[in-house]
BAPA-246757 format. One record per residue: x, y, z of N, C-alpha, C in turn. Coordinates in pm, whole numbers, plus 32768, in hexadecimal, padded with zeros to 4 digits. Layout:
<kegus>
n.u, n.v, n.w, ca.u, ca.v, ca.w, c.u, c.v, c.w
X, Y, Z, X, Y, Z, X, Y, Z
...
</kegus>
This chain:
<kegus>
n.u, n.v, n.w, ca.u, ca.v, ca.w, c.u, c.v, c.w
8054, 7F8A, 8000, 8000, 8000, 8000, 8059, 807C, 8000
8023, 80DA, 7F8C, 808E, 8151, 7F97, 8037, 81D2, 7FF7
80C4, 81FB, 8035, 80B4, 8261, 8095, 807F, 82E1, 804B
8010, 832F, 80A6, 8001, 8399, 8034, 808F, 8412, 8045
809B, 8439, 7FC8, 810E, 84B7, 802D, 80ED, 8519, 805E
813E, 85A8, 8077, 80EA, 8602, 809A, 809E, 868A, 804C
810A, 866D, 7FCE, 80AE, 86A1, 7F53, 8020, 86AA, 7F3C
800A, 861E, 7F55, 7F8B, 85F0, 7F39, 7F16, 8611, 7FAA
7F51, 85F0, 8009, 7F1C, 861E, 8096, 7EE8, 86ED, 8096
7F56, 8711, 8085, 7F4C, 879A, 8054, 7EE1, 87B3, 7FEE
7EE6, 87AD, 7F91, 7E87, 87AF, 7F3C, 7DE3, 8775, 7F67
7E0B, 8738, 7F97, 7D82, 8701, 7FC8, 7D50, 8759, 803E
7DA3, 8785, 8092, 7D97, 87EE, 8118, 7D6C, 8838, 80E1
7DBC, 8893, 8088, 7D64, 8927, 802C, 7D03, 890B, 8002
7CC6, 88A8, 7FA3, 7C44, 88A8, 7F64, 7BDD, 8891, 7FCF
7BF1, 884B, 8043, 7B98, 884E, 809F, 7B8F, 88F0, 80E6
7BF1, 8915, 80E1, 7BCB, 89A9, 814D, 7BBA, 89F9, 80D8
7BCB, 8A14, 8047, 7B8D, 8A55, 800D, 7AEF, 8A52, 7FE3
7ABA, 89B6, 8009, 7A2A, 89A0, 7FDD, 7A15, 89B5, 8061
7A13, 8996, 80F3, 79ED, 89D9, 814C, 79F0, 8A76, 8143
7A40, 8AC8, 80F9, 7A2D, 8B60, 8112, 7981, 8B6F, 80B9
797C, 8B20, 803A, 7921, 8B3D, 7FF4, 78A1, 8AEA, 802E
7891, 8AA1, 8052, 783E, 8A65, 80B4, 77FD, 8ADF, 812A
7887, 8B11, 818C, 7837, 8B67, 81E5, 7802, 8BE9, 81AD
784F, 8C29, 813B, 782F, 8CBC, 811D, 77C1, 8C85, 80D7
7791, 8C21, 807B, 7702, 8C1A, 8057, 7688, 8C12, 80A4
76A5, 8BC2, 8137, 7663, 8BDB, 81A4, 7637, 8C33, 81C9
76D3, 8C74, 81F2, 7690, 8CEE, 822E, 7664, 8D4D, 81CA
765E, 8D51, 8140, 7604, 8D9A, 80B1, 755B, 8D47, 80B2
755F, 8CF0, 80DD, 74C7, 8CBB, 80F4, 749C, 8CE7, 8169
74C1, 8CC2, 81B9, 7498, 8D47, 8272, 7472, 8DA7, 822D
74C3, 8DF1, 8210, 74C3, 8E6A, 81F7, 7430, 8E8B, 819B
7423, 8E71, 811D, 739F, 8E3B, 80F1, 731D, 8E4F, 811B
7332, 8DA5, 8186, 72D2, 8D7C, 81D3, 728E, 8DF8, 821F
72EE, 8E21, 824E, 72BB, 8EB4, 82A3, 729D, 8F1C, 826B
72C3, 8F3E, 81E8, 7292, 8FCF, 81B8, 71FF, 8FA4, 8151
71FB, 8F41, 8154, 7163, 8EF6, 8134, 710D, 8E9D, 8151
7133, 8E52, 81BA, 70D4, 8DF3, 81D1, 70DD, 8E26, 8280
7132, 8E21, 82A3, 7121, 8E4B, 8372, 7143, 8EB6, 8374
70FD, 8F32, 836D, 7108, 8FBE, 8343, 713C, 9001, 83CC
7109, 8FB5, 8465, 7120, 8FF5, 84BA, 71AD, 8FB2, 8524
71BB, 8F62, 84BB, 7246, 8F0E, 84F6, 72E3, 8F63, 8507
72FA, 8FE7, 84D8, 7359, 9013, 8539, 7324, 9092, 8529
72DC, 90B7, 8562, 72B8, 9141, 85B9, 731B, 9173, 8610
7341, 91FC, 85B6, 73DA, 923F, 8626, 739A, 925E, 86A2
73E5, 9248, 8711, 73D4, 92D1, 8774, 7482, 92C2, 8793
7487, 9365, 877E, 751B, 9370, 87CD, 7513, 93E4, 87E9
7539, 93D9, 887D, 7556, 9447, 88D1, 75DD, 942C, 88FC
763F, 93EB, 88AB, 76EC, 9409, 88B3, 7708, 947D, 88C4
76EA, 950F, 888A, 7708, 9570, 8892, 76B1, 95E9, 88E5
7669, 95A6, 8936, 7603, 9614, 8961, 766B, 9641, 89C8
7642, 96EC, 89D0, 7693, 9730, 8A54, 768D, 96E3, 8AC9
76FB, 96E6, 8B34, 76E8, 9699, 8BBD, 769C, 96E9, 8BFF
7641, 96A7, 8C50, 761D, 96F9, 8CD5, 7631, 9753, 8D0E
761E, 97B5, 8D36, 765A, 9800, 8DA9, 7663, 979F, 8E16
76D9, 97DB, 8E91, 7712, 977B, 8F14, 7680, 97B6, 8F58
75DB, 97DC, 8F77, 75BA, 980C, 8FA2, 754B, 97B9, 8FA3
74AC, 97DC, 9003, 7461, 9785, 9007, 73E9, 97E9, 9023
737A, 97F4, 8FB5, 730F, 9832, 8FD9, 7266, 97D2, 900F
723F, 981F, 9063, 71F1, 97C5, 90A4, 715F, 97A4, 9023
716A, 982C, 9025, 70DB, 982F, 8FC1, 70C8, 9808, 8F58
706E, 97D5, 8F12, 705D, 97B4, 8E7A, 7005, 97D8, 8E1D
7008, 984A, 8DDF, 6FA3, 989F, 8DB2, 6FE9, 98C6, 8D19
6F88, 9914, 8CD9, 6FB1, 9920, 8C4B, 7037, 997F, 8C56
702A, 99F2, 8C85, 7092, 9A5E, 8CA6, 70DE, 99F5, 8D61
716A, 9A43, 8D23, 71CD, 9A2C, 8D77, 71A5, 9AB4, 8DFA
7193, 9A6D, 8E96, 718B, 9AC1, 8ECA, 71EE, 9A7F, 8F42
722B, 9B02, 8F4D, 72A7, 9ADC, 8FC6, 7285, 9AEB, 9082
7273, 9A6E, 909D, 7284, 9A7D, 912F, 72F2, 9ACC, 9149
72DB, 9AC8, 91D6, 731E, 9B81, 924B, 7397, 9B09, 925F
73B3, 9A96, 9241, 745A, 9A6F, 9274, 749E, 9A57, 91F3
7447, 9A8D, 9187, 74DA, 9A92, 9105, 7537, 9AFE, 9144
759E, 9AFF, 9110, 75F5, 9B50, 9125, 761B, 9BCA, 909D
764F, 9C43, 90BE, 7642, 9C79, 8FF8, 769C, 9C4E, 8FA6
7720, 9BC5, 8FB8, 7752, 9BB4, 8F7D, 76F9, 9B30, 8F29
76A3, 9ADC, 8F99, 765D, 9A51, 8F6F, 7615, 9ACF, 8EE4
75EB, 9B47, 8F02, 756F, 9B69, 8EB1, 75A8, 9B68, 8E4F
7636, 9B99, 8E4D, 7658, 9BE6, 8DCB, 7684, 9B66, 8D5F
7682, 9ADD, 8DAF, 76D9, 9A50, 8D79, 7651, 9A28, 8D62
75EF, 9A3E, 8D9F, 757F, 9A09, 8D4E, 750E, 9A42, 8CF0
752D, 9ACD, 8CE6, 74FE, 9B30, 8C6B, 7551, 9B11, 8C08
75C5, 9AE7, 8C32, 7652, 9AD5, 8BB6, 765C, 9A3A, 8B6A
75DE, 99FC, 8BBD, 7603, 995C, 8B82, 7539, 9977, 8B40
74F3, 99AC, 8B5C, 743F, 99B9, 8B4B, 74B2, 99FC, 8A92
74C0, 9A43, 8AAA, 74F5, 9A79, 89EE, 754F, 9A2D, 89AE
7567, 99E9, 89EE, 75DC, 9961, 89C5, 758C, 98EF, 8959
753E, 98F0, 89C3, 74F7, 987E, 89B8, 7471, 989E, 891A
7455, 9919, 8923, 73E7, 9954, 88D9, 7432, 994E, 8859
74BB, 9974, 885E, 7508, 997B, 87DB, 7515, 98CB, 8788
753C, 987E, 87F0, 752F, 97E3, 87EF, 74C4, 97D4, 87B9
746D, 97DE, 87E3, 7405, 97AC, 87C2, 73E3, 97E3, 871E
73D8, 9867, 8705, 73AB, 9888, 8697, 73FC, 9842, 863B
7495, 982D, 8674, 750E, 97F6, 85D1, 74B9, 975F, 85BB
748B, 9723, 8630, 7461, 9698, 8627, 7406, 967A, 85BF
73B8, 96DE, 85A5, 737B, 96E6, 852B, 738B, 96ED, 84A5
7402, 970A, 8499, 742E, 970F, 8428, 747B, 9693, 83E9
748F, 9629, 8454, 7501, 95AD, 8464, 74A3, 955B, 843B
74C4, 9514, 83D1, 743C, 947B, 8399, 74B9, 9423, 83ED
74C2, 93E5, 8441, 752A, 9374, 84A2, 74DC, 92ED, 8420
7460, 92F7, 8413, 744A, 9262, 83CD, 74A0, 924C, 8333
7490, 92CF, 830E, 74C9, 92ED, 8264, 7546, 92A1, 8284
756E, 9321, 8302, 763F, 92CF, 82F9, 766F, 924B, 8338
7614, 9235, 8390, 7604, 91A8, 83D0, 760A, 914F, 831F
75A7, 916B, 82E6, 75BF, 9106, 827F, 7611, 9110, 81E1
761A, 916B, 81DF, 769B, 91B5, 817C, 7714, 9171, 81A0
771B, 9180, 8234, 77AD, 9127, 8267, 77A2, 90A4, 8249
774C, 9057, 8275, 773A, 8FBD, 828E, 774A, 8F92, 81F5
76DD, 8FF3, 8198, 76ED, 8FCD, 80F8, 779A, 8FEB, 80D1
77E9, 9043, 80D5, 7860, 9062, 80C4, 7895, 8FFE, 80E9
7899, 8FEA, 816A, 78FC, 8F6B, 81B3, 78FE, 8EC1, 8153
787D, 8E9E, 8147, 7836, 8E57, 80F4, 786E, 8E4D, 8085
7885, 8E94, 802E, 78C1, 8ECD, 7FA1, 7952, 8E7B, 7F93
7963, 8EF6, 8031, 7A21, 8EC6, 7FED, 7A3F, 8E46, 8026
79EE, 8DF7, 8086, 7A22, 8D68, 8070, 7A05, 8D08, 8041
7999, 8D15, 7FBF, 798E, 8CF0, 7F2A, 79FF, 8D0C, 7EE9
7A1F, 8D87, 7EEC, 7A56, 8DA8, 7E74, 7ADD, 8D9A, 7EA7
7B08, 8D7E, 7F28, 7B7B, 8D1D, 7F41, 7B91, 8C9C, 7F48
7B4E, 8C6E, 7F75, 7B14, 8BEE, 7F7C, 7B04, 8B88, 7EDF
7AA6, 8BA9, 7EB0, 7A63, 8B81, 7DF1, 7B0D, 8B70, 7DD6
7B59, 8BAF, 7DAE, 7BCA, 8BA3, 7D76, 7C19, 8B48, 7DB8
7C5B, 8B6C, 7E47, 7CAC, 8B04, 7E86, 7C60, 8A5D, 7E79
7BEE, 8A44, 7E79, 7BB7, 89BF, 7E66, 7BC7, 89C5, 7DE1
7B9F, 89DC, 7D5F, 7B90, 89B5, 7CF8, 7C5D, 8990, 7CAB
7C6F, 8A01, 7CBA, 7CE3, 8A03, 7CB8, 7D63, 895B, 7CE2
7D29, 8963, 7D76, 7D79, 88B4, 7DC3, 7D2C, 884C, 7D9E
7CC9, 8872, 7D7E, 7C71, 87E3, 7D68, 7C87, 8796, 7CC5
7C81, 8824, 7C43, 7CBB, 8811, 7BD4, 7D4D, 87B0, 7BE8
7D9D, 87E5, 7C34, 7E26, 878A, 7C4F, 7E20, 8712, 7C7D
7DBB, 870F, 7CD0, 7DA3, 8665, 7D26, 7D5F, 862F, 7CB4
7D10, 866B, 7C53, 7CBA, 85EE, 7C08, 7D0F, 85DA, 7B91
7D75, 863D, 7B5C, 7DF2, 8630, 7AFF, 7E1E, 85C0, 7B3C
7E91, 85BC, 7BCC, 7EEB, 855F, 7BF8, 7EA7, 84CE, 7BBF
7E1D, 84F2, 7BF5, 7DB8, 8473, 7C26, 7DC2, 840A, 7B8B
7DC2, 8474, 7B18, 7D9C, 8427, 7A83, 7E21, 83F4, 7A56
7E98, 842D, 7A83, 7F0B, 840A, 7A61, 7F18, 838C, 7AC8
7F18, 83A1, 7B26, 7F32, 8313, 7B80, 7EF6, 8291, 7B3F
7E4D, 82A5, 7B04, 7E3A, 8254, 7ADA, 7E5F, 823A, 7A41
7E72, 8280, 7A0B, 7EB3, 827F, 7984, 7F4A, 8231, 7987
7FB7, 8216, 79E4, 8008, 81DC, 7A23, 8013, 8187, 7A31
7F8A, 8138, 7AA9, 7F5C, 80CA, 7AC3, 7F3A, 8063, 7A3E
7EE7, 80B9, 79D3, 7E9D, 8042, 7963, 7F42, 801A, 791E
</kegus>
C-alpha cells in the first residue's frame, strides 16, 4: 500500500478549506436572504453602544420635564443639563443610522469575499487532485 505524500495531503487540505470558505459565505448569503425576506423581524437593531453615560447623580422623580430635587448639587445640575443635550443630540443622529442596512451590507460583503476567496482556492487544488488522480490511473492501466 502506497503512502500518501504530503503533496497530496496538501492539496487535498486546500480544496477542503477552500470549499468550506464557499460553503460558509453561501450560508451566511442565504441567512442573510432569509432575513431580508422571509423573517423580516429577525435582526431588529437596538444599539445603545454609543448613548451618552449617565450622569454620577440620582433623581428621585419621574416626570416628562427634568425636575431637580434640593440635594442636587450645581455641579450634579450642570453634568446633568450637559448629558439631557448629550443625549438629545444622540438621539436625533440615531435617526439618521439604518444599523440594519450596515448590519447587512457587512455580513453580504464578508460573504462575498469568502467566495471569492474561497471558489478559487478549491477549484484551483481540486483541478490538481483530479489531474494527479487521471495520471495515476493512466500509469496504473
Amino acid at each position: 500500500m502506497e503512502k500518501p505524500n504530503v503533496r497530496v495531503l496538501y492539496l487535498y487540505a486546500f480544496a477542503l478549506v477552500g470549499l468550506a470558505l464557499v460553503v460558509s459565505g453561501s450560508v451566511r448569503l442565504l441567512d442573510l436572504g432569509l432575513k431580508m425576506y422571509v423573517f423580516k423581524k429577525a435582526d431588529q437593531p437596538q444599539d445603545y453602544r454609543n448613548m451618552p453615560p449617565y450622569p454620577p447623580i440620582t433623581i428621585n422623580q419621574k416626570t416628562d420635564e427634568v425636575k431637580y430635587s434640593e440635594t442636587i448639587t450645581p455641579e450634579q445640575k450642570i453634568a446633568l443639563d450637559n448629558w439631557i443635550t448629550e443625549f438629545k443630540y444622540w438621539n436625533e443622529n440615531q435617526k439618521n443610522i439604518d444599523y440594519l442596512a450596515s448590519s447587512r451590507q457587512s455580513t453580504a460583503s464578508n460573504s462575498f469575499a469568502m467566495i471569492l476567496i474561497g471558489l478559487p482556492l478549491y477549484l484551483y487544488h481540486w483541478r490538481i487532485v483530479r489531474k494527479e488522480a487521471r495520471e495515476n490511473n493512466n500509469n496504473i492501466q
